[in-house]
N, C-alpha and C positions, 0 to 999 in steps of 0.2 A: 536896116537898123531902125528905120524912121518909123517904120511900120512895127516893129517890134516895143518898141516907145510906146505908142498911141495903143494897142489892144489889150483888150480887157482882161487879162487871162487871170486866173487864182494864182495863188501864192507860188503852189505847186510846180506849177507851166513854166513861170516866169523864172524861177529860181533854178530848173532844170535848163533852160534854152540858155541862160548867162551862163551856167558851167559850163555847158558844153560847147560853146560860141568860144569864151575864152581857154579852154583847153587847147584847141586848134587854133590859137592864136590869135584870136578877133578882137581887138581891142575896144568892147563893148563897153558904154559906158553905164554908171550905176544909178541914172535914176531912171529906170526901168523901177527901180524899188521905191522910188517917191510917192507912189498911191498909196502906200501900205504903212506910210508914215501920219501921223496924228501933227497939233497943230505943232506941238514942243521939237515936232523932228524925230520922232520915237517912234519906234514900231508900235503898233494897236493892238492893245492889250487883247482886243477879241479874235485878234493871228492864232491866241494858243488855244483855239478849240481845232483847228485844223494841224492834228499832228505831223500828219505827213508833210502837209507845207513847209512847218518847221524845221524836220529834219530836212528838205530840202533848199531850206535857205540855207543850214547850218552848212551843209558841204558844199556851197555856193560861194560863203564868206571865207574861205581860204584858196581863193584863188586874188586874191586882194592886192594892190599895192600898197605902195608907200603911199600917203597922204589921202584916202581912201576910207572917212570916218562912218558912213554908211554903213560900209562893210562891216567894220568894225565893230557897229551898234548891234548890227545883223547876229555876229559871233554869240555875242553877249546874250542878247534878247535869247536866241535860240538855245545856247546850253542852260539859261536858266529854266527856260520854259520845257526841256527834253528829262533836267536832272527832276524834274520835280514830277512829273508822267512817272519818275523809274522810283520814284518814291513812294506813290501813290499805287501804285498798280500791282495786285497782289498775284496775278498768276499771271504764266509765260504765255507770247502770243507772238506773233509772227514780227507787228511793228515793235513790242517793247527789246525781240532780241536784235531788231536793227539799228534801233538806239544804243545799246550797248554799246555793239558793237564799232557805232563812228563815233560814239565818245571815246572808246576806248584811243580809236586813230583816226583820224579824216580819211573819206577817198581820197584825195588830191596826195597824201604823205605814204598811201601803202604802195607797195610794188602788184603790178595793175595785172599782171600773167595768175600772179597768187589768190589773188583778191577776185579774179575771175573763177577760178576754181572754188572757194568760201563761197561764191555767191550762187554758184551750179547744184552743190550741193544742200544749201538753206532755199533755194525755189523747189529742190524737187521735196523737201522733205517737212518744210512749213506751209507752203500757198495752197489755200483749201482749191484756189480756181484755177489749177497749174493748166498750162499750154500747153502737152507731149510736144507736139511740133518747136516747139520755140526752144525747148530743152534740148531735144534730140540736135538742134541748129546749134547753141551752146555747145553743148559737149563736143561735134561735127569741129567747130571752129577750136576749142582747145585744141583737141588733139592733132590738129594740122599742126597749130602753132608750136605745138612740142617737140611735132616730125620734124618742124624746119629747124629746130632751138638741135636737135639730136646732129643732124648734118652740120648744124654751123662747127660743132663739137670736133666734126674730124676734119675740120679747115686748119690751116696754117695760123690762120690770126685768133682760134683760141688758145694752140698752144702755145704761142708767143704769151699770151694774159695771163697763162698760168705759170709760165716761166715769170715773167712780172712780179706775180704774187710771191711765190717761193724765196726771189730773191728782198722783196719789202719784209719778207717776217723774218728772213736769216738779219739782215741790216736791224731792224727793229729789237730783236733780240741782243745782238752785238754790244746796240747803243744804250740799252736798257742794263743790262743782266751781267755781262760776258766781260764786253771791254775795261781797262781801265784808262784814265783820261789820259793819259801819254799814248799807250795802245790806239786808242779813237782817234786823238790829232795825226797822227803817222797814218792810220787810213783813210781821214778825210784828204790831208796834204796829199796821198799818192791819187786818191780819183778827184784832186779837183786837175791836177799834171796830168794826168792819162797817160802816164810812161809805164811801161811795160818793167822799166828797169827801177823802180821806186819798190817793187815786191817786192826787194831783198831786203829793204829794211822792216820788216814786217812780220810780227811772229806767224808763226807756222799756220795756224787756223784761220788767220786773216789772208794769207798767200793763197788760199784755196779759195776763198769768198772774191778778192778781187781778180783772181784770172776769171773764174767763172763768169762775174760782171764784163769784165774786160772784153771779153769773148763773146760774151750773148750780143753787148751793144753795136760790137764792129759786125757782127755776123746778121743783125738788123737792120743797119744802116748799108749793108751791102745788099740785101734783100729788095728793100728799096727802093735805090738807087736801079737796081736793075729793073724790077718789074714796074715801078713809074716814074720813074726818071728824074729823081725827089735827090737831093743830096740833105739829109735828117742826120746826120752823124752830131752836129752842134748841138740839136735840138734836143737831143735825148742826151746825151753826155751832159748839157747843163742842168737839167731836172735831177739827174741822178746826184751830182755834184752841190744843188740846195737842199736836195732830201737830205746828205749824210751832214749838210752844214747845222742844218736846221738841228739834228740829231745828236749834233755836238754840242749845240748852244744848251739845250736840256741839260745835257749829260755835265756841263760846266755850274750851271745851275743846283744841282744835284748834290757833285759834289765839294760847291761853296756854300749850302746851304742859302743860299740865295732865293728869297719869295717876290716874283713878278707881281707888277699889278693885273690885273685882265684885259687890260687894251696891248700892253708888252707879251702876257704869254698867247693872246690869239693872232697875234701877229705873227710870232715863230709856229703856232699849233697848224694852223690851215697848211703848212707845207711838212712839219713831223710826223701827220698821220697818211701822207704817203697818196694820196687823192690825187695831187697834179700829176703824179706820177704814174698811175692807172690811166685817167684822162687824156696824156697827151702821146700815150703810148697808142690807144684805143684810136686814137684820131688821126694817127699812119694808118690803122689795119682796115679802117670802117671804109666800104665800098660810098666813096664820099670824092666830090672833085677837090682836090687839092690847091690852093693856089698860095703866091710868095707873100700877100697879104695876109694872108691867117698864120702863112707861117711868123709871120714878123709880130702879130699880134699873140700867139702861144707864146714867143720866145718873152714875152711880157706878162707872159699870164692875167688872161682879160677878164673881166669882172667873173662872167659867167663862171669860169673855171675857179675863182677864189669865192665864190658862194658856195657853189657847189660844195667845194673841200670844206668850207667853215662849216654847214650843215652837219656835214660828216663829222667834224671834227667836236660839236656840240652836243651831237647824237650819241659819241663815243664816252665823252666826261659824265654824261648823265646814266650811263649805265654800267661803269667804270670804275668811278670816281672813289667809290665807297672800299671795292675790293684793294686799288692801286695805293690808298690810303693805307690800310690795314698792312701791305707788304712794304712799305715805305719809298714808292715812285717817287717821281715828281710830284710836284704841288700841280692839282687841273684848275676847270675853271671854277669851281665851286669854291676850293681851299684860297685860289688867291682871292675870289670874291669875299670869303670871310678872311681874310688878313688884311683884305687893304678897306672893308667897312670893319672897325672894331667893334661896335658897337652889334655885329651881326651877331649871334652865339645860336640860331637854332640853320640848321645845315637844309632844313628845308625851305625858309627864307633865301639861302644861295640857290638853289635848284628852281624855286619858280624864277629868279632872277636868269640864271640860264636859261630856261625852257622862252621867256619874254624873249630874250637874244635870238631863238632858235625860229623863233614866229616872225620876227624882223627881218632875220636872212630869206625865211621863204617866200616875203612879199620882195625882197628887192630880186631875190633870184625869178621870181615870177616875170617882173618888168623886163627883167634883162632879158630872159626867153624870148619875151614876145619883142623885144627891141632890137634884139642882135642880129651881125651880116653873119653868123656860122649858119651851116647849112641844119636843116633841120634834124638830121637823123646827129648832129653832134648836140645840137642843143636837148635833145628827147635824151641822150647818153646822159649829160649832166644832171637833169631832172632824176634819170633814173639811178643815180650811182646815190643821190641824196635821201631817193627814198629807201633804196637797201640799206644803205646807214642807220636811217628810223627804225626800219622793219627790224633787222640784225640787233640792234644794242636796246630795243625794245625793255628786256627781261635782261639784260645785262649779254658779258660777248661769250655766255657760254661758260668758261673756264671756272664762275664764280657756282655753276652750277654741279660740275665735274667734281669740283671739291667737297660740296657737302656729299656729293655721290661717296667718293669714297671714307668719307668722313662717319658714314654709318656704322652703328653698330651692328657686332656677330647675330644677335637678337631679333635685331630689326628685319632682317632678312628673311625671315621665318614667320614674321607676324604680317599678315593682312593688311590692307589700307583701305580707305573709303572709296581710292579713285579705281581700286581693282573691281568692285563689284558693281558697274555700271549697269544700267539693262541691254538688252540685243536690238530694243525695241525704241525706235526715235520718235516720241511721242509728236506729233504736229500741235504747234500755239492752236489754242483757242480764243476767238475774239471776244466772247461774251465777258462781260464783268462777273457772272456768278456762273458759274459750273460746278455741277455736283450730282453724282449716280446715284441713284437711288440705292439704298442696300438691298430692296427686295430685288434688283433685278440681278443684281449679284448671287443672293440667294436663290433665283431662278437658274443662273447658269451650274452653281454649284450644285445643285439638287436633278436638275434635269437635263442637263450640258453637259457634261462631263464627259474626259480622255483621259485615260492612264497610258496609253501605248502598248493595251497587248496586244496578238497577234488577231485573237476574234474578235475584238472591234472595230469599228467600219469608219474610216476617217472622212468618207464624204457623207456620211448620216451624220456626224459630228458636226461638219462646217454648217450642213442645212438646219439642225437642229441651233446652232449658233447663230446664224441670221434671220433665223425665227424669232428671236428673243430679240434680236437688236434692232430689229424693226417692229416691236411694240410701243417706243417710244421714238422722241426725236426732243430735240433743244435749241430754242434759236442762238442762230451765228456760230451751230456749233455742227460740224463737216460729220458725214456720214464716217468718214477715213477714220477720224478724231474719235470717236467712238469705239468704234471695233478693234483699233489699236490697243484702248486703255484696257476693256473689256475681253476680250480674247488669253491673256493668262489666266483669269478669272476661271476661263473653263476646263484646263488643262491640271492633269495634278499628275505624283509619282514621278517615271521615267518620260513622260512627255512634260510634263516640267522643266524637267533637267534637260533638259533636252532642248529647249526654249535659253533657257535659260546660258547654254554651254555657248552658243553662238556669238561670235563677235561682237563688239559694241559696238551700237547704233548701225548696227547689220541690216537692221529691217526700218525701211521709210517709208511704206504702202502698205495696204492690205494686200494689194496684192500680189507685195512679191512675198510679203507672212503667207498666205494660203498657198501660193504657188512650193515655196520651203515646206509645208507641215505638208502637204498631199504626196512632195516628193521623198522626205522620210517616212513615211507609213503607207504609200503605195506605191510599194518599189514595181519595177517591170516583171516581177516574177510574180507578184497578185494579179497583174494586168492579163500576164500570158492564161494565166489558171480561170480566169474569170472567163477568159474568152472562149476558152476549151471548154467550159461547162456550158455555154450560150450555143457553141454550134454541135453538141454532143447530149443534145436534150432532147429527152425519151419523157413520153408519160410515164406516174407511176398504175403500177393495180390500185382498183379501187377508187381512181381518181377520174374526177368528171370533169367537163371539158372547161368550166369557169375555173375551177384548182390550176388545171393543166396551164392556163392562158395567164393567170394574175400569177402564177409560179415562174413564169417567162420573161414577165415584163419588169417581175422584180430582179429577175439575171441583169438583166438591162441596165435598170437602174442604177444596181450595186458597179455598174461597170460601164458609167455612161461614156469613157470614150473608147468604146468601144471598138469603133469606127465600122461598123456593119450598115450597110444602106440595109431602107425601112423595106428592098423585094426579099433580101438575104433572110434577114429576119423573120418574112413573112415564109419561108421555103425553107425554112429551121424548124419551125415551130410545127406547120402540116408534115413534115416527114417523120416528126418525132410522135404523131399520134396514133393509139390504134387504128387499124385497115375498119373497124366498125363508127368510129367518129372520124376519120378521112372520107367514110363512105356520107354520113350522116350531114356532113358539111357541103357537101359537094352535093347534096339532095336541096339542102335549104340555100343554095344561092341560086336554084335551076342551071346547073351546070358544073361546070368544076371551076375549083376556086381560082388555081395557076392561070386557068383564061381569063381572071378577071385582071383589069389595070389592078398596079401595086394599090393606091390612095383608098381603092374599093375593096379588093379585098381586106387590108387592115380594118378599115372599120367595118365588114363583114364578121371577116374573127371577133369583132371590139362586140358587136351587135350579138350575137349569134353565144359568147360565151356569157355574156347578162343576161340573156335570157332563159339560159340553160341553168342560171344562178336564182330567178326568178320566181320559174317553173319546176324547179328542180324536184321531183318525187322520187321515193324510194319503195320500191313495189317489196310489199311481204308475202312473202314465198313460203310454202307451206315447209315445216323442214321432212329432213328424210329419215327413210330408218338407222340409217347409218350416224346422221347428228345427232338422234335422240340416242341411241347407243353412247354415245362420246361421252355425251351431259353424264349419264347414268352411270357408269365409270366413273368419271371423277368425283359425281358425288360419295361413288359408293365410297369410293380410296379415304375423299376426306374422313367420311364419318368414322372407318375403321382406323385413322391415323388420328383421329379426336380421341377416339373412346381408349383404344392402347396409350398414350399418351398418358390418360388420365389414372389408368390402374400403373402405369409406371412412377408415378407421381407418389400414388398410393402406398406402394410397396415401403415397410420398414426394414429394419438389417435384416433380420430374422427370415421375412420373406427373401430379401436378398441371399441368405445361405441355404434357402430351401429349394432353391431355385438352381443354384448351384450345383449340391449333393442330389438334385433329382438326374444330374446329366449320369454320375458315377454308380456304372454297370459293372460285376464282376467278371471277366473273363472263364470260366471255369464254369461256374455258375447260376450266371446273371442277377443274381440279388445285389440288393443297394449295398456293397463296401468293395474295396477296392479288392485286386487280386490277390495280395501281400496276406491280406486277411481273410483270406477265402479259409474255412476250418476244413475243405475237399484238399487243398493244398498240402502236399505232405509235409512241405519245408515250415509251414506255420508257426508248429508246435515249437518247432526247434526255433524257432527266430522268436517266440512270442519268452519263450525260456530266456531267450539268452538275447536280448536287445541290442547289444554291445556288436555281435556279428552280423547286426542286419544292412552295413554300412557297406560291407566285403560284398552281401547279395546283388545289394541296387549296383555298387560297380561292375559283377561280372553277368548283370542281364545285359549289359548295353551289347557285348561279343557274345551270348548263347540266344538262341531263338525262345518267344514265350508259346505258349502250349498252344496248342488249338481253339479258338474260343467259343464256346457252347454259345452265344447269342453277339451278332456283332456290335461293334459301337456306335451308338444314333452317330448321325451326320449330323452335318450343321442346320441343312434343311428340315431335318425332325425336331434338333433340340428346341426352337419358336415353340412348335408342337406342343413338345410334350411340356414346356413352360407354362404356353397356355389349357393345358388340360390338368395340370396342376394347379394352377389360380383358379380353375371353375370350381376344382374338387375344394379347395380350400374355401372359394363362396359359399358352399354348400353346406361346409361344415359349419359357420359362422351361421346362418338361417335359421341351424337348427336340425340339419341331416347330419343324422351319427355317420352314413358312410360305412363302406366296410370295411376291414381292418385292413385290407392293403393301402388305404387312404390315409389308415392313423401310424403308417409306421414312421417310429421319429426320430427325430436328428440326431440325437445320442448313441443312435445302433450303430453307426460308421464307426463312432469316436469310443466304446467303451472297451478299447484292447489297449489291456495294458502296455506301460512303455510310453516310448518316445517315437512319433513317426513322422515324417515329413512326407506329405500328401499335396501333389502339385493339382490344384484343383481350377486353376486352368492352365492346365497344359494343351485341354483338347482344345479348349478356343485358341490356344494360340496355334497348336497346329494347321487346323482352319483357315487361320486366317495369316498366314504367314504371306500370303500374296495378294492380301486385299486393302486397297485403299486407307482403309481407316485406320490400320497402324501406321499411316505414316502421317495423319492428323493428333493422334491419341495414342503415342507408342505405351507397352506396357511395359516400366522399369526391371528390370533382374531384380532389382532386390525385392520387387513387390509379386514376382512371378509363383511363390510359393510361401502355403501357410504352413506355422508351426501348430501345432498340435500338441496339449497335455490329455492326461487321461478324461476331459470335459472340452466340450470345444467352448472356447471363450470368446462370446461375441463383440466384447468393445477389441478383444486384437484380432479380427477380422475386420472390423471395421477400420485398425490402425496400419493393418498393413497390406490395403486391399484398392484396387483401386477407387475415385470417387465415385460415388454414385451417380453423379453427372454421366461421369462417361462412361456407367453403364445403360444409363439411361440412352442416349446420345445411339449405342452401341446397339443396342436391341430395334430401336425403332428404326434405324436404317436398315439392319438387317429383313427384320420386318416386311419394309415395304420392297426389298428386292425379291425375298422371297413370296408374296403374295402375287407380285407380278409377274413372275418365271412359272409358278407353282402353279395357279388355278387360271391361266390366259395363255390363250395358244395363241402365235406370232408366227409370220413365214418368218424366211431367210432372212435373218440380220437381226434379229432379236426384238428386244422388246422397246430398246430405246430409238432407234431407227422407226419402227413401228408407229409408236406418239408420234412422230413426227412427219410422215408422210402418207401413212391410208389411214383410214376411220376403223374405231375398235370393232371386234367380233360382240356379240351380246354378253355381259357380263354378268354371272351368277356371283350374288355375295355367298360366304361363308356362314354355314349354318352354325351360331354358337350352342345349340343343345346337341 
């Protein structure tokens, strides 16, 4: 200690060594702290540039006694100088949420299992310079402590504490809610007697509560009794016996409207809220030596055990007080405190008056710890039953919270709240006083960064193109972590978004378990398995040289870096997938073959050997052959003749359109341009040209009689092109300026000048034709468009109107066209012409003579 006195340590040192000295009981004394005082006795105003010190004197100064003004100042000094840090301080950082957080509550007042776990979780998720080791030691040590906390669970002596509890909240209830005051004096009277035979004066609900007491206690104290040789049957029958007293004096209170002062109701509260009764049960079951001296000192309930409970019982009114009020309890400590100061009227005036009480108790309760003959695992029980009190009525006990729960409206339910839309992502404090992204680098990732989640884009060219950008810049005191955290939605949009987005709150407190999560949704083990099949299933392609071949491999690789191939595999993938003339070519330029070289040599063989081949690379021009110039001449010839047809189709008006048509229609009998119907050789003519009305009966009964022989047969399809295009020459000609001869000028009107009415199906023969070809099931021709009407003139706007477009006559020709020009003037072996393009080189190609 002497030594501890005399060294020079900072603020820091000295104020962590005093808590933790006096936790374990070391009755340290406080001028350890006299350097850091000024002449007045004050703490030095220049303590508050050393934040951290501060907070550590703050949790230092409540482990304090009674008469202990040091301490005291300490308190003071330090929350003025921590609230005023949390005032100033514009962004979150690691020390400002520490401060919060023991303003909010002291170490010395939280439950230390809980507050272990809050502090496992704020190291791994705030401290830029975290220890793995020291963490991993943490967490190691919780979970043991849970293991044993799980075991003590299926021991005797926790079900006994839970039997404890059960029967304090049925009693609690009783003396509150339930009983009426003759009802409660009949069951205080029957358990302060402990007669078995007093049940019967007892209504029916109470006969169930006091056997079951009756029973638990005898059936405890025979427990006891046997396994350590304790006769406790007085000792708990008397606690039980002041809890239902204490329980009644309220309940008397209650209902004579009667308002204690606060020295009168804490004197009955430390034993109504049922604490001594927890406590003195706990300290039978606690693996602890027993002796007749503590028993004799319990049966008086010793200081320690009436702090204890008062803590409780203070911790209770303060977060309590307000709901118990509203349903009309008892008066707590607040209400009698504003009854018995009149002049009080603001309800938080009574509460910092409590909470004063509540800091009073934990310095005398403090003394007594470190003073008292109990053993220490009962005095650690005490401390700890006070601070779940704190912890517990914190935010009130719960029930006040239950209410507004269900208190909500149908509406409410259905509508969003702020605290639902957290992020995934647990940003870590920054130290710097100014921090700020630049937009441009923002605009970098969204411009050149970028994830949507589909399935062809590469989630590890993603993360590397993302730490390309994050290591353009840096910020002092601000963590590489800190960064890529805030940064990293930034580059994600669409379903990788949402996707970010859908994950638990504060899910993610690393880079990287973020990168280890996004690799493991967008590179599930089924791109893994596929990537690695392509890496040992790699062939050259044709045409590819041997730098293609090698930079195309190494990018498999890449795209699939864990791949887990050692660098021999890889080197004995890549030589087996090449041609036998660059296996042979490699294996020349190492002098020898490559498989005999060590692995390290040949890689960078291959590495050497394909740059150079990238370097040097020439491409010899070869003369071509007959057969390529052949090819060329072809296609050119094709295009030019599918250019220049093309353009006389373009050319064509209706007129050439119906000229073109009526040159297909040969007469059967014949041969002259009109149909056979109007053949004047035809003997039926006369009579049908007479009599128009019966030529309906003829067309019906040709479809069942055969037609006559025909003097010249009908062009095919292969001719009609033909004779299309020998008609377009003869009509250029005539346009020139060549009269032609009169079989050239015969004209359109000789089909059409027989009187009547006739319907001339003037493509029927192309549909015939074509009834099994392609195009009609691109370009079908409608029934109602399949046949023109005809008056004694043909009229060209209703050929036009009910005729197909000229698109798809156009469309129609010039495919026909070019299948016929390819069948027609090119000779092809076995499998035709379209087999043919595509596997040997053309025959010599003669164009088509147009004269």
């Amino acid at each position: 200690m002497d030594k501890l006195k005399g060294n020079e340590k900072d603020l820091y040192a000295t104020s962590l060594e005093f808590r933790l000295l006096r936790q374990h009981g070391y009755h340290l004394s406080t001028e350890v702290f006299d350097r850091f005082l000024d002449e007045m006795s004050n703490f030095k105003q220049i303590l508050s540039d050393d934040i951290k010190g501060v907070l550590s004197l703050y949790e230092a100064s409540f482990l304090s006694m009674e008469d202990e003004s040091i301490l005291e100042k300490a308190r003071e000094f330090s929350i003025e100088i921590l609230e005023e840090y949390v005032r100033e301080k514009k962004e979150n950082d690691e020390m400002l949420m520490l401060i919060n957080h023991a303003l909010e509550l002291p170490l010395h007042w939280r439950m230390q299992r809980w507050e272990a776990l809050w502090f496992i979780n704020a190291y791994e998720s705030t401290t830029p310079n975290m220890i793995p080791s020291l963490l991993q030691f943490a967490k190691l040590d919780f979970n043991i402590g849970q293991a044993i906390h799980l075991e003590e669970l299926k021991q005797t002596s926790r079900k006994v504490l839970t039997q404890v509890n059960s029967f304090i909240a049925i009693l609690d209830d009783m003396y509150d809610v339930y009983g009426t005051l003759e009802e409660l004096e009949l069951f205080t009277e029957a358990v302060e007697r402990w007669d078995i035979n007093s049940i019967d004066n007892l209504p029916d609900y109470m006969k169930i509560s006091f056997l079951g007491l009756f029973n638990f206690v005898n059936e405890l104290a025979f427990d006891i009794l046997k396994g350590r040789d304790h006769h406790i049957h007085s000792y708990i029958r008397k606690v039980w016996t002041d809890y239902c007293k204490a329980g009644l004096k309220e309940a008397k209170w209650y209902y004579s409207g009667y308002k204690p002062s606060v020295e009168e109701y804490l004197e009955n509260a430390w034993m109504s809220i049922s604490a001594p009764v927890m406590l003195l049960h706990s300290y039978f079951l606690i693996p602890n030596p027993m002796t007749n001296q503590d028993l004799e000192l319990l049966k008086k309930y010793p200081n320690l055990l009436r702090l204890s409970s008062m803590v409780f019982r203070l911790a209770d009114d303060l977060g309590t007080s307000k709901r118990e009020k509203e349903i009309g309890d008892v008066p707590k400590a607040i209400e009698c405190y504003m009854n018995e100061h009149k002049g009080c009227e603001e309800e938080e005036e009574a509460c910092e008056h409590v909470r004063s009480l509540k800091s009073k108790t934990w310095k005398k309760m403090n003394e007594e710890a470190m003073n008292s003959g109990f053993s220490e695992n009962f005095k650690e029980m005490c401390v700890n039953l006070a601070r779940t009190a704190v912890w517990c009525y914190q935010e009130g006990d719960g029930e006040a919270k239950m209410e507004n729960e269900n208190n909500r409206k149908v509406y409410e339910y259905a509508t969003p709240t702020i605290h639902l839309l957290s992020p995934s992502i647990r940003r870590p404090a920054i130290e710097a006083n100014h921090f700020e992204i630049n937009p441009n680098i923002i605009q970098l990732l969204q411009s050149h960064a970028q994830f949507g989640g589909l399935p062809t884009e590469d989630p590890i060219a993603h993360i590397l193109n993302f730490l390309e950008v994050c290591d353009t810049f840096k910020q002092n005191r601000v963590s590489e972590e800190a960064i890529k955290l805030r940064l990293f939605p930034f580059s994600l949009r669409d379903r990788a978004k949402w996707w970010l987005n859908s994950l638990p709150t504060d899910s993610i407190t690393t880079w990287e378990d973020l990168a280890n999560k996004f690799l493991a949704k967008y590179f599930p083990p089924g791109k893994t398995a596929k990537l690695r099949n392509d890496i040992m299933s790699f062939c050259q392609y044709d045409y590819e040289n041997l730098y293609e071949a090698w930079e195309r491999f190494k990018d498999l690789l890449q795209r699939c870096p864990h791949h887990g191939f050692p660098k021999w595999l890889q080197v004995q993938t890549f030589y087996n997938g090449l041609y036998s003339t660059f296996q042979t070519t490699i294996d020349a330029s190492v002098d020898g073959s490559l498989m005999a070289k060590p692995v390290e040599v040949a890689y960078n063989l291959l590495e050497t050997i394909a740059l150079n081949n990238y370097h040097w690379q020439s491409e010899r021009h070869m003369p071509r052959s007959a057969t390529e110039i052949n090819k060329v001449e072809v296609i050119n010839a094709l295009c030019a003749q599918i250019a220049t047809l093309t353009k006389q189709v373009h050319s064509l008006r209706v007129q050439a359109s119906v000229d073109a048509i009526s040159s297909f229609i040969s007469c059967e009998l014949c041969g002259a341009k009109h149909l056979y119907d109007q053949c004047p050789e035809n003997s039926k003519f006369e009579h049908y040209s007479r009599n128009p009305s019966s030529f309906n009966a003829l067309s019906s009964s040709q479809e069942s009689k055969p037609h006559p022989p025909s003097v010249e047969s009908k062009p095919s399809m292969e001719d009609m092109p033909l004779t299309y295009l020998a008609k377009t020459e003869g009509s250029e000609k005539v346009m020139e300026g060549n009269p032609g001869t009169e079989e050239d000028k015969e004209p359109v009107e000789e089909a059409t000048t027989t009187e009547g009415c006739f319907e001339v199906c003037l493509v029927n023969d192309v549909v015939d034709n074509l009834a099994y070809n392609d195009e009609l099931k691109y370009h079908p021709i409608e029934p109602s468009k399949s046949s023109l009407s005809f008056n004694a003139k043909w009229d060209a706007n209703d050929f036009v109107m009910n005729s197909p477009s000229l698109v798809q006559c156009q469309n129609f020709v010039v495919a026909k066209l070019l299948h016929l020009l390819s069948d027609k003037f090119m000779t092809y072996p076995v499998g035709g012409a379209d087999t043919y393009f595509y596997n040997k080189p053309l025959p010599p190609f003669i164009p088509i003579d147009p004269g």
